[in-house]
Backbone and ligand atoms as CSV (ligand in chain L), in Angstrom:
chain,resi,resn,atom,element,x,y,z
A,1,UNK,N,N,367.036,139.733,-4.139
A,1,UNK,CA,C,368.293,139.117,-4.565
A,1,UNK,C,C,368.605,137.887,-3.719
A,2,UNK,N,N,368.515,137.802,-2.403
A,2,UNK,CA,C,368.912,136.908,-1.384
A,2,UNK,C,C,367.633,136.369,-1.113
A,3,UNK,N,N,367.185,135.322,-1.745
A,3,UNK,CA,C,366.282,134.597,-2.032
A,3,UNK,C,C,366.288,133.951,-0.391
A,4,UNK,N,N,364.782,133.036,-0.052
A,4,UNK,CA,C,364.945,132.647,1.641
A,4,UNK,C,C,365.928,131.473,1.322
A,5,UNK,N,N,365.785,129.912,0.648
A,5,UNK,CA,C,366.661,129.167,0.747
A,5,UNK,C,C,368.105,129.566,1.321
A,6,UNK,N,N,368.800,130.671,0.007
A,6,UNK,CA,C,369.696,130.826,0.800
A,6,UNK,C,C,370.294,131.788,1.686
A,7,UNK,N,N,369.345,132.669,2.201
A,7,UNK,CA,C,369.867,133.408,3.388
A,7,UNK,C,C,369.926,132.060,4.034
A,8,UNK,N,N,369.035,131.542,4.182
A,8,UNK,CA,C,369.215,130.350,5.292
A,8,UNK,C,C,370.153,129.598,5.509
A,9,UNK,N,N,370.513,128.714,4.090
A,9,UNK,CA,C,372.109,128.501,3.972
A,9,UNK,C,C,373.304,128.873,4.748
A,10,UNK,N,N,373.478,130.567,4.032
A,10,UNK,CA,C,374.529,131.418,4.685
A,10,UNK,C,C,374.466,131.309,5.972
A,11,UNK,N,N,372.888,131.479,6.801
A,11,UNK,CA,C,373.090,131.600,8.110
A,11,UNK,C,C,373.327,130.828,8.658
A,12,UNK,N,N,373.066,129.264,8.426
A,12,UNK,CA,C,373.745,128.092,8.689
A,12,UNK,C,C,374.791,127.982,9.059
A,13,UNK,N,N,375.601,128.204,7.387
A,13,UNK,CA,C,377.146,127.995,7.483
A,13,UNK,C,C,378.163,129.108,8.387
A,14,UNK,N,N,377.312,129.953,8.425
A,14,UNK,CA,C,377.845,130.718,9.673
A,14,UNK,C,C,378.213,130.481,11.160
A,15,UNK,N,N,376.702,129.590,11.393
A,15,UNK,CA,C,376.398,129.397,12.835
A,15,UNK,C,C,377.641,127.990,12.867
A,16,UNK,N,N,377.713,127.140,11.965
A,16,UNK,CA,C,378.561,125.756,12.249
A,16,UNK,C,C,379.709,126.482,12.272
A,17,UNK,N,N,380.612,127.086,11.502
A,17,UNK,CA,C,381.864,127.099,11.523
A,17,UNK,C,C,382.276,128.050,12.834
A,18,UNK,N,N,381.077,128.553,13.115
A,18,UNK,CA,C,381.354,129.694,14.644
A,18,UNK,C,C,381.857,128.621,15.681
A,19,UNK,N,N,382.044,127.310,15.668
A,19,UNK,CA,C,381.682,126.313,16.018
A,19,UNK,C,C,383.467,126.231,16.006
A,20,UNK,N,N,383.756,126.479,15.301
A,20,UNK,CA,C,385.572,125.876,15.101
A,20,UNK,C,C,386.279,127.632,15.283
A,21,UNK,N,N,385.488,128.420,16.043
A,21,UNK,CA,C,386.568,129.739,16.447
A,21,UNK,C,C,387.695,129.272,17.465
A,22,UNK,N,N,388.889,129.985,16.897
A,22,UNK,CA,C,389.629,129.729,18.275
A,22,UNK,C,C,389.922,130.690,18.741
A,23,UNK,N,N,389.345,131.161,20.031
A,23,UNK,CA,C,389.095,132.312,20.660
A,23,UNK,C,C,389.321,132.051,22.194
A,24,UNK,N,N,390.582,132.075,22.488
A,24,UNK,CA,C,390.863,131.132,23.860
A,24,UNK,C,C,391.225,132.646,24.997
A,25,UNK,N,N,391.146,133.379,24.365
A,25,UNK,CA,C,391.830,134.840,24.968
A,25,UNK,C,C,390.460,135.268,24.903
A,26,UNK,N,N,389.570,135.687,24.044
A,26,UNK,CA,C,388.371,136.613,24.353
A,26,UNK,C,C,387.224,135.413,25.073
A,27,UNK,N,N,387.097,134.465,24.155
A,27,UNK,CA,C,386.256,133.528,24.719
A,27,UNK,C,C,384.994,134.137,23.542
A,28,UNK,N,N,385.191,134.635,22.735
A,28,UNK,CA,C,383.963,135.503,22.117
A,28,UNK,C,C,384.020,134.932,20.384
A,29,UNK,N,N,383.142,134.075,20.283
A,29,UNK,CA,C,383.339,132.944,19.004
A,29,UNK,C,C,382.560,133.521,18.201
A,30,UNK,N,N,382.888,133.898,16.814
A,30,UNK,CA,C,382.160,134.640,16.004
A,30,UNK,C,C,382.579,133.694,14.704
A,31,UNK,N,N,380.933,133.537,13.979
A,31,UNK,CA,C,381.329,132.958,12.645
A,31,UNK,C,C,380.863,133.899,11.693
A,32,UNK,N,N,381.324,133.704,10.259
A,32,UNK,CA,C,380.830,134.443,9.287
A,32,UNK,C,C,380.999,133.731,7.526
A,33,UNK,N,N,379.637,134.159,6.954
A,33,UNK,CA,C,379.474,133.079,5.742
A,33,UNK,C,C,379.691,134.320,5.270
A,34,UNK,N,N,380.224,134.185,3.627
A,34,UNK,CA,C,380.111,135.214,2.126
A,34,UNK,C,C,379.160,134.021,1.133
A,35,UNK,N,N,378.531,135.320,0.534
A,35,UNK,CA,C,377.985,133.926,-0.580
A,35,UNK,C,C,378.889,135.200,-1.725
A,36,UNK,N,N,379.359,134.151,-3.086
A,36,UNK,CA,C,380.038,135.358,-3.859
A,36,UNK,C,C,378.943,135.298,-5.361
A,37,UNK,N,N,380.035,135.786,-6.064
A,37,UNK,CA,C,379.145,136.089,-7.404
A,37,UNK,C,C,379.276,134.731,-7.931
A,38,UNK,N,N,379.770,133.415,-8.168
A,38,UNK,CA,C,378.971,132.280,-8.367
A,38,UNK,C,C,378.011,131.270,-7.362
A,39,UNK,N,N,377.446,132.236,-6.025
A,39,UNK,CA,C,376.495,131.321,-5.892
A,39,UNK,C,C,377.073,130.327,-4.410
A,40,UNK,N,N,378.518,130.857,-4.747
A,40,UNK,CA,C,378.865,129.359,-3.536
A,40,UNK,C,C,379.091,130.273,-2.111
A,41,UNK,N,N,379.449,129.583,-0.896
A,41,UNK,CA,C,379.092,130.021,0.001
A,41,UNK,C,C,380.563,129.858,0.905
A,42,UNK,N,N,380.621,130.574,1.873
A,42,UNK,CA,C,382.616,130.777,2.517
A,42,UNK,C,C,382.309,130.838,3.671
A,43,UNK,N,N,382.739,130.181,4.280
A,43,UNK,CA,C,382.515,130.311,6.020
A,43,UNK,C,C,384.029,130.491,6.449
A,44,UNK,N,N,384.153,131.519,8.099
A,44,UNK,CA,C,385.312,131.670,8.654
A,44,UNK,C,C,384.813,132.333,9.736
A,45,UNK,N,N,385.863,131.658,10.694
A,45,UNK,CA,C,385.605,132.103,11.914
A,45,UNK,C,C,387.052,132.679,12.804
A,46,UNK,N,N,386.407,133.099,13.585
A,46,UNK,CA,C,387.847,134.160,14.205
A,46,UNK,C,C,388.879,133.348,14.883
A,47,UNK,N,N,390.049,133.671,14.835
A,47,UNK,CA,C,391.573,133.112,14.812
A,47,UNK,C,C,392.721,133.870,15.521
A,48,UNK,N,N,392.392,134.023,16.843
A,48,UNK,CA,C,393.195,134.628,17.800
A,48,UNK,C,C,394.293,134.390,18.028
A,49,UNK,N,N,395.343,134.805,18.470
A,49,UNK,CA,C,396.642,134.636,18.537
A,49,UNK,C,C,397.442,134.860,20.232
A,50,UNK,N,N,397.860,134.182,20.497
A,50,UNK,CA,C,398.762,134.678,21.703
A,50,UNK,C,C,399.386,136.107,21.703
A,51,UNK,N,N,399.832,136.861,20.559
A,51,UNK,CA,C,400.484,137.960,20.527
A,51,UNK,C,C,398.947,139.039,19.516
A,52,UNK,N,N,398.535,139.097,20.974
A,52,UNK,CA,C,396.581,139.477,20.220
A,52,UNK,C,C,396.825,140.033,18.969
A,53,UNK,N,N,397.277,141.473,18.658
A,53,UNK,CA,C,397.129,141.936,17.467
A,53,UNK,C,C,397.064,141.500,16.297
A,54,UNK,N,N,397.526,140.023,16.275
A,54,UNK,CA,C,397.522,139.379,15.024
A,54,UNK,C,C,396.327,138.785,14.824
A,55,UNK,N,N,395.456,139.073,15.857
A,55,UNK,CA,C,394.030,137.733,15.519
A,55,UNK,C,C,393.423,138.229,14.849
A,56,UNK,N,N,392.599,137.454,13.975
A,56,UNK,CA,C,391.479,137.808,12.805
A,56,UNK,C,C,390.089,137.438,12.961
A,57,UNK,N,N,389.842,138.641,12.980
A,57,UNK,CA,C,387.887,137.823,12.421
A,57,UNK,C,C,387.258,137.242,11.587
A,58,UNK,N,N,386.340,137.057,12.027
A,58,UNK,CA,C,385.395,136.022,11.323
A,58,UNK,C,C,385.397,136.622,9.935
A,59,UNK,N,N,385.013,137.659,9.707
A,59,UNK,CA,C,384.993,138.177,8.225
A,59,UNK,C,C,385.810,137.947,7.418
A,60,UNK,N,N,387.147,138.361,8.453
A,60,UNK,CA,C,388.287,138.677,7.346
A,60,UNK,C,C,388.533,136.915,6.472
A,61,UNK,N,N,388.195,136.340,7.679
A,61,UNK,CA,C,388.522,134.648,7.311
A,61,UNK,C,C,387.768,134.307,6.147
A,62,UNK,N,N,386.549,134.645,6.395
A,62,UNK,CA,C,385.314,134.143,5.368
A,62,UNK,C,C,385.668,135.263,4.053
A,63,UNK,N,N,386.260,135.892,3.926
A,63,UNK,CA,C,386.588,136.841,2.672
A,63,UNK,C,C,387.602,136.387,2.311
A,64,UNK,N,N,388.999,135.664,3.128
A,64,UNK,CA,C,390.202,135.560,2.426
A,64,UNK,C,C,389.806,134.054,1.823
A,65,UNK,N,N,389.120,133.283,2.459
A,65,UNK,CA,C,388.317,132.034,2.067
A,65,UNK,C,C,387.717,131.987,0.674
A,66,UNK,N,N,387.073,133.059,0.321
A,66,UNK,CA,C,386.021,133.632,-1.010
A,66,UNK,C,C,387.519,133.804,-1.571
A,67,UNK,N,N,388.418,134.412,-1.736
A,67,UNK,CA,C,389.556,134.870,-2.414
A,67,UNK,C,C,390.348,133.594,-3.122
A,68,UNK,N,N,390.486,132.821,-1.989
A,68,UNK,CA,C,391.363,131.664,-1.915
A,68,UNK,C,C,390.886,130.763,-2.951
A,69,UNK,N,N,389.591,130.593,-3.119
A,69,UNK,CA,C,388.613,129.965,-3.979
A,69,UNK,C,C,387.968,130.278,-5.256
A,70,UNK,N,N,388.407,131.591,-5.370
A,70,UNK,CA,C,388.782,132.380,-6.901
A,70,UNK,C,C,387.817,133.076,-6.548
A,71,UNK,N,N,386.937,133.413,-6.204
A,71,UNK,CA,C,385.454,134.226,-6.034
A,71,UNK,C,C,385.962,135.694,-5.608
A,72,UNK,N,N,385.625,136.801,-6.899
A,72,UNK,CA,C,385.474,137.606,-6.605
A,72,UNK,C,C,384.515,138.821,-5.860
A,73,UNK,N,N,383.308,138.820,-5.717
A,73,UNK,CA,C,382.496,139.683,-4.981
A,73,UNK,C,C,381.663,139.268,-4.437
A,74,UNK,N,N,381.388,139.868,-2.882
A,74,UNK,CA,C,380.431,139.193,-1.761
A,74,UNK,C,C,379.261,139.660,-2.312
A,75,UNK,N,N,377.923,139.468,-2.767
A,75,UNK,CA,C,376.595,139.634,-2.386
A,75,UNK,C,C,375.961,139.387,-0.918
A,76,UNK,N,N,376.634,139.101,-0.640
A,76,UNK,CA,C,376.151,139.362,0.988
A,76,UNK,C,C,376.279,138.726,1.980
A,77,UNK,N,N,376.839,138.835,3.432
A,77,UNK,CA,C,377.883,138.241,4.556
A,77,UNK,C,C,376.845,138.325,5.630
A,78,UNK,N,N,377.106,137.216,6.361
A,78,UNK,CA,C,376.439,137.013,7.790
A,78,UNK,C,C,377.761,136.968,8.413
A,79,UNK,N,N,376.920,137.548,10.023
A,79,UNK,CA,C,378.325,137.656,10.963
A,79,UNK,C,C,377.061,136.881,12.180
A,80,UNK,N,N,377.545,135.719,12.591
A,80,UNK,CA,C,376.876,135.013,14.215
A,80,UNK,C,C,378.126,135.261,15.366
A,81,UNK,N,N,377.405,135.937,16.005
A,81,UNK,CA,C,378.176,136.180,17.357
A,81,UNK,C,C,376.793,136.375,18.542
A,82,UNK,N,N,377.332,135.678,19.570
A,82,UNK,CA,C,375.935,136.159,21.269
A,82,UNK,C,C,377.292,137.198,21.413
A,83,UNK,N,N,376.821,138.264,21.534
A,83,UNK,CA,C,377.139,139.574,22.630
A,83,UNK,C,C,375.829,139.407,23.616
A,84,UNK,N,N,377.034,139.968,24.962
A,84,UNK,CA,C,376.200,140.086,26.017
A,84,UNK,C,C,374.719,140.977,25.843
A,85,UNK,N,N,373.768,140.457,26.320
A,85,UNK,CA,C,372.164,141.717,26.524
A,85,UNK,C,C,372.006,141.747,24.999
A,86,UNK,N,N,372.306,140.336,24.165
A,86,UNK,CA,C,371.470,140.614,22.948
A,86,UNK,C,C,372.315,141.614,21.984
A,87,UNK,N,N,373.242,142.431,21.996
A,87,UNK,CA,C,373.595,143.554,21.231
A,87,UNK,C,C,374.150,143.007,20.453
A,88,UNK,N,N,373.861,143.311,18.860
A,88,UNK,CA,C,374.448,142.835,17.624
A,88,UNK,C,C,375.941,143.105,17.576
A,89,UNK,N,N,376.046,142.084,16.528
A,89,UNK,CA,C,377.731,141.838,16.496
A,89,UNK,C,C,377.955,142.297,15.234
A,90,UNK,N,N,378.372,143.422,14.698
A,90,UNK,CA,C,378.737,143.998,13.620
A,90,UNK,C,C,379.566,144.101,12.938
A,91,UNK,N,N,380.482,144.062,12.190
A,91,UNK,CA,C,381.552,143.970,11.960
A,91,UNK,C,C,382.245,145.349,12.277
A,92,UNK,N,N,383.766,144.622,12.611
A,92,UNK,CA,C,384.563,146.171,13.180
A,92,UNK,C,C,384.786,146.987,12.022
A,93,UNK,N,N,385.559,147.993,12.324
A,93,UNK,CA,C,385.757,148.925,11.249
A,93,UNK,C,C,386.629,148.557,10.053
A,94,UNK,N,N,387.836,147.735,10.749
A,94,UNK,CA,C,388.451,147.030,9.583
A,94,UNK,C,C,387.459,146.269,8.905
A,95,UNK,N,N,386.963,145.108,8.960
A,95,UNK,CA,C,386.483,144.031,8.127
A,95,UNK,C,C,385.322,144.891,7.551
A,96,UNK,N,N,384.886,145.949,7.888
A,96,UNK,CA,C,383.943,146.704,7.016
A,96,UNK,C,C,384.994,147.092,5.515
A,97,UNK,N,N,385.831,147.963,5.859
A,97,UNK,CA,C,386.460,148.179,5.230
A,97,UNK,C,C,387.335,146.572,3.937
A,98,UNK,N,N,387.187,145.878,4.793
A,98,UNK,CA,C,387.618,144.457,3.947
A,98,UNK,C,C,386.955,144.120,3.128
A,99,UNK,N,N,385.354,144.136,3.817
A,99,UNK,CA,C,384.130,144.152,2.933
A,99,UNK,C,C,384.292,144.966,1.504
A,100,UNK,N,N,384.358,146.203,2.379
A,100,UNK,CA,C,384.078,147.323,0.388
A,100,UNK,C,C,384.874,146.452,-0.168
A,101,UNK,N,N,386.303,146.247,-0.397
A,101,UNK,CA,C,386.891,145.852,-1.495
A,101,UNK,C,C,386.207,145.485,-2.348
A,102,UNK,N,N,385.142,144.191,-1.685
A,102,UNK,CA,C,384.323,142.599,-2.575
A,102,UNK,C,C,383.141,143.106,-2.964
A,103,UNK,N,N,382.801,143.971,-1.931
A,103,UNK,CA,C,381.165,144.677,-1.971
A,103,UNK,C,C,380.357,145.691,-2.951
A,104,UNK,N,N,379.167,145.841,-2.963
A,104,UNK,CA,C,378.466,147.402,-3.408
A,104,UNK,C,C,377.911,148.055,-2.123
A,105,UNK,N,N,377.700,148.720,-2.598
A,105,UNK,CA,C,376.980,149.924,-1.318
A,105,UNK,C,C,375.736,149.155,-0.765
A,106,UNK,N,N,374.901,148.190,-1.488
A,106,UNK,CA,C,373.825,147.650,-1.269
A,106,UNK,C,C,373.897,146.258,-0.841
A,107,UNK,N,N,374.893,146.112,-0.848
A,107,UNK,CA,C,375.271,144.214,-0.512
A,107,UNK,C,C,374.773,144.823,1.076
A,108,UNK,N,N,373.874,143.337,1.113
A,108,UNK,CA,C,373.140,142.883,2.532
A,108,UNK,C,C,374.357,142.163,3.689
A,109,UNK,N,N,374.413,142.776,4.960
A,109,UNK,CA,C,375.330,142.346,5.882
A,109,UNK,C,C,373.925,142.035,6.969
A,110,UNK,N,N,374.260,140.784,7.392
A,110,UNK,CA,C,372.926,139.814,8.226
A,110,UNK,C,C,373.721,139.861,9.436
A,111,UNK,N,N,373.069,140.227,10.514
A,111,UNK,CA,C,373.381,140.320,12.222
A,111,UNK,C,C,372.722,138.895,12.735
A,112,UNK,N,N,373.009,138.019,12.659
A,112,UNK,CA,C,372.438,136.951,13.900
A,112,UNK,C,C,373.217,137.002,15.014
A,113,UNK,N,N,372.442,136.846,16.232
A,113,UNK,CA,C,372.738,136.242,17.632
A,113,UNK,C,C,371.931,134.735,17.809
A,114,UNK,N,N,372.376,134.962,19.224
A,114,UNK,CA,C,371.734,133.866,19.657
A,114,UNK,C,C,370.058,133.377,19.448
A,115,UNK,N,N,369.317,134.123,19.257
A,115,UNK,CA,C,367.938,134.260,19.079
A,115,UNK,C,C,367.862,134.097,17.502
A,116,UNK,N,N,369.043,134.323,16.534
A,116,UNK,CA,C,368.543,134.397,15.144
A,116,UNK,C,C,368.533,135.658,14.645
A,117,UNK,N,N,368.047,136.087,13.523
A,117,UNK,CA,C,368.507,137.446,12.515
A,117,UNK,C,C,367.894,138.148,13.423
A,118,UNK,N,N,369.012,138.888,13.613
A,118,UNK,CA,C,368.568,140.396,14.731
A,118,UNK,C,C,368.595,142.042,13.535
A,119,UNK,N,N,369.076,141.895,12.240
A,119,UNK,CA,C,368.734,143.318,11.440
A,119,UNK,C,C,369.737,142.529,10.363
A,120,UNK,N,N,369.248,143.599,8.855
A,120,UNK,CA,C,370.148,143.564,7.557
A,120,UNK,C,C,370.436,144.388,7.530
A,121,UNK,N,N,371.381,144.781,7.458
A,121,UNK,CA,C,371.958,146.248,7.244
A,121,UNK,C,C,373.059,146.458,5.872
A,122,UNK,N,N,373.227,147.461,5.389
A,122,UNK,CA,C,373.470,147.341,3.979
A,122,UNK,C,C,375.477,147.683,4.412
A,123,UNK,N,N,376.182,147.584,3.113
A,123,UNK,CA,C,377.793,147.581,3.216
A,123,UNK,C,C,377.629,149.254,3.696
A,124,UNK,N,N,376.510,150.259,2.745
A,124,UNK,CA,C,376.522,151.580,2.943
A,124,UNK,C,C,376.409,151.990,4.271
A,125,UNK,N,N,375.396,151.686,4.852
A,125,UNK,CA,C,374.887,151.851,6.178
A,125,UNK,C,C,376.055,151.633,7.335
A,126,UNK,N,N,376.613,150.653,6.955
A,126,UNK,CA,C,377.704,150.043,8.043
A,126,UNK,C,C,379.210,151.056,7.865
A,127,UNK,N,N,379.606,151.350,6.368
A,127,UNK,CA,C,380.256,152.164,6.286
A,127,UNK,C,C,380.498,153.398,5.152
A,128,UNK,N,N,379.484,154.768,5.429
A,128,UNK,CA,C,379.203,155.567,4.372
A,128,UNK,C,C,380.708,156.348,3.945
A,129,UNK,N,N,380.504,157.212,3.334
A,129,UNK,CA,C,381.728,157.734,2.673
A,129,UNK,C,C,382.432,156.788,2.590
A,130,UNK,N,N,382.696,155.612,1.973
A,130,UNK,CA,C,383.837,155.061,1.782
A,130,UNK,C,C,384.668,154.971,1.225
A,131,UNK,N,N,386.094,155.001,1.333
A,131,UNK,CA,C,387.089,154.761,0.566
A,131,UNK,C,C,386.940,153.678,-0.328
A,132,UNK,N,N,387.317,153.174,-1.741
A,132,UNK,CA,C,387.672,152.185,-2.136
A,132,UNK,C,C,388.230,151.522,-3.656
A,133,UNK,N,N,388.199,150.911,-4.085
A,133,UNK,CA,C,389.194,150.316,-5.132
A,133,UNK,C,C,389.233,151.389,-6.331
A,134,UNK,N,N,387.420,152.186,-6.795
A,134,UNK,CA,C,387.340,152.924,-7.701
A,134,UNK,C,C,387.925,154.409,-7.252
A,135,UNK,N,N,388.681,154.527,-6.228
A,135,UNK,CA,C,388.913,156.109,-6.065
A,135,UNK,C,C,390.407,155.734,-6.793
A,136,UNK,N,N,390.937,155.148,-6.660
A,136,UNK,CA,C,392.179,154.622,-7.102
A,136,UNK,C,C,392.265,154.206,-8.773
A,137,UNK,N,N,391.165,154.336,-9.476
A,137,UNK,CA,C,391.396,153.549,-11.032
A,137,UNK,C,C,391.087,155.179,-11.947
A,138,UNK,N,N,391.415,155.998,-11.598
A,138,UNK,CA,C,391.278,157.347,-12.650
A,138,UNK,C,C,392.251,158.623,-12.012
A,139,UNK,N,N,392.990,158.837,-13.062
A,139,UNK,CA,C,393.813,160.057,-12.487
A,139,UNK,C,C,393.260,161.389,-12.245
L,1,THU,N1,N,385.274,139.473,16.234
L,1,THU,C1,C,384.967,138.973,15.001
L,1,THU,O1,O,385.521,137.941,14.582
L,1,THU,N2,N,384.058,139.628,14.263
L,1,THU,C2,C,383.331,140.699,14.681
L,1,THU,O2,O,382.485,141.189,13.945
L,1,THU,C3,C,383.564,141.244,16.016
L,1,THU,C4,C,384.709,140.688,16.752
L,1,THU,C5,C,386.243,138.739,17.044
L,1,THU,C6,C,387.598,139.345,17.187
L,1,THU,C7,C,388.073,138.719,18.480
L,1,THU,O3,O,388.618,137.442,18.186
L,1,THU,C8,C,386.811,138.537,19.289
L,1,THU,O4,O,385.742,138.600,18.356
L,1,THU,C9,C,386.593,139.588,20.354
L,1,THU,O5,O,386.704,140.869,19.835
């Protein structure tokens, strides 16, 4: 499905906009691309706040971005973040959960660091049993 051109793309537009995080409290700059169901591509990066609880990640940005732009469903999200000793940057439990909304169980979630694609891991894998939009559409 995620042909090489554009994983490459995505991982691109990931790595530049990681580039415009404002992360002045963690210091920990994370970008993240969606490509949706026409093809086009959403970059967002994390958006910290003085009163922390309000800051957002990279995901959530690059999903409300896909939204904002009429695009309904991710085929598949890169997240670029360096964690210390190499350890992938995954998405937290919320933006997993942000994910299902857009997602299938099989939509590809891409780990780059600093070195480049460190694993694909699927929406399932990242978060099984999940809650989501279809538990809600049948009485
Ligand atoms: N962060 C993301 O944007 N995405 C992730 O997948 C992990 C964490 C952000 C949130 C916060 O601004 C900073 O990284 C440190 O947690």
């Amino acid at each position: 499905m995620l042909d090489d051109p554009t994983r490459q793309s995505l991982i691109d537009a990931a790595i530049a906009v990681r580039a415009h995080a404002h992360a002045p409290y963690s210091h920990f700059h994370v970008g993240a691309a969606v490509l949706d169901e026409q093809g086009r591509i959403h970059a967002g990066c994390n958006v910290e706040n003085a009163a922390y609880p309000v800051s957002q990640c990279a995901e959530a940005t690059a999903l409300g971005v896909m939204v904002a732009a009429g695009g309904r469903r991710a085929r598949a999200l890169v997240v670029v973040g360096h964690a210390s000793g190499g350890a992938w940057v995954t998405p937290c439990g919320g933006c997993r959960q942000r994910l299902r909304e857009f997602a299938d169980p099989d939509t590809p979630v891409l780990i780059v660091g600093a070195q480049g694609l460190q694993a694909t891991l699927t929406l399932d894998e990242l978060l099984p049993h999940s809650f989501g939009p279809d538990h809600l559409s049948s009485t």
